[in-house]
N, C-alpha and C positions, 0 to 999 in steps of 0.2 A: 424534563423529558429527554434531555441529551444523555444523562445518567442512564435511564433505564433502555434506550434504545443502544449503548456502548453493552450494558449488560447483554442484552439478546442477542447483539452482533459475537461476543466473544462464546456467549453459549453453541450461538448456531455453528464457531467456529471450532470448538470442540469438536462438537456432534458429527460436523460434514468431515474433519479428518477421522473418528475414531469408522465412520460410516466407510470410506475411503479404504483404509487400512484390512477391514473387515474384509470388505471382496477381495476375489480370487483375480487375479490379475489378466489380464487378456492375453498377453504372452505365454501362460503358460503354457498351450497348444504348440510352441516353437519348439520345444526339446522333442519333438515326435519327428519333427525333417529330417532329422539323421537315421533315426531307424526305423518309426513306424512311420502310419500315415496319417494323416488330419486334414479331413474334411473342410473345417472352418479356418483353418492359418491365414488366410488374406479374404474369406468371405466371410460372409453372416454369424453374430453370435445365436442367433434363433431368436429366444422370445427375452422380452425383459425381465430384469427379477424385476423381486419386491425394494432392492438394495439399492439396483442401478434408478429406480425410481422414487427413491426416498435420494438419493444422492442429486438428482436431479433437483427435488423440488428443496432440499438443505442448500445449495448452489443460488438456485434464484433467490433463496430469504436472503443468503450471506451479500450477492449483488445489491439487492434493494436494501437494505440496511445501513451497507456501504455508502450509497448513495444519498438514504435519508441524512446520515451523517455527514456527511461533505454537504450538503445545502444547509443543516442548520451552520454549519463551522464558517460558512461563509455568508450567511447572515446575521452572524456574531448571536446565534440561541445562545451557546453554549462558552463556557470559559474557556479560554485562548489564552496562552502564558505568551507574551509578546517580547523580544527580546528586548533588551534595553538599551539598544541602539536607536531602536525605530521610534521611543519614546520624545519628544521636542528638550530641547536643552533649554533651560532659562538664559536670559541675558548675564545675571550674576556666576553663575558656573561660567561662563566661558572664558578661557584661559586668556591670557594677553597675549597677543602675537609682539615677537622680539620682533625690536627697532630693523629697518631693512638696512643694510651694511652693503656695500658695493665691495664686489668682488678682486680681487688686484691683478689676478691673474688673466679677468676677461676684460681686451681693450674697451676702451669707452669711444663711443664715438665721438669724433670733434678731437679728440687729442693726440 
């Protein structure tokens, strides 16, 4: 399930940039302040498109997908490549610690 939900997420993640890229940018209305005028530069864009509302409902799948993702990853659904630190070390791997050696340069006490 983790597979196919990583699919739909990368699709949906396509989709919602090439959707993004596609519109006309909100700014464009700003190069009119120098010469002409514009109605909408800090007010209303009017009505919504079909874009800003497909962008919209591409946004929520990418959130929720997002999300279904991170619950299974933390209830271990899906494969998780864990480093090899975090793994337990046996007793036979573990190194010998060298002999402790007193140091000459730091007094001892009592002497």
């Amino acid at each position: 399930m983790t597979i196919l939900v990583t699919i739909v997420h990368v699709l949906i993640c396509f989709l919602l940039i090439f959707i993004v890229l596609v519109q006309g940018g909100k700014g464009a209305e700003v190069g009119a302040v120098f010469g002409g005028s514009s109605q909408t530069l800090f007010g209303s864009r009017g009505a919504t498109t079909f874009l800003g509302k497909l962008t919209t409902v591409f946004a929520a799948l990418f959130m929720l997908t997002s999300l279904i993702l991170t619950v299974t990853s933390l209830r271990g659904g899906g494969t998780v490549v864990r480093p090899v630190a975090s793994r337990p070390v046996p007793a036979q791997e573990l190194p010998a610690m060298p002999p402790q050696t007193q140091n000459p340069k730091v007094p001892q006490p009592g002497k």
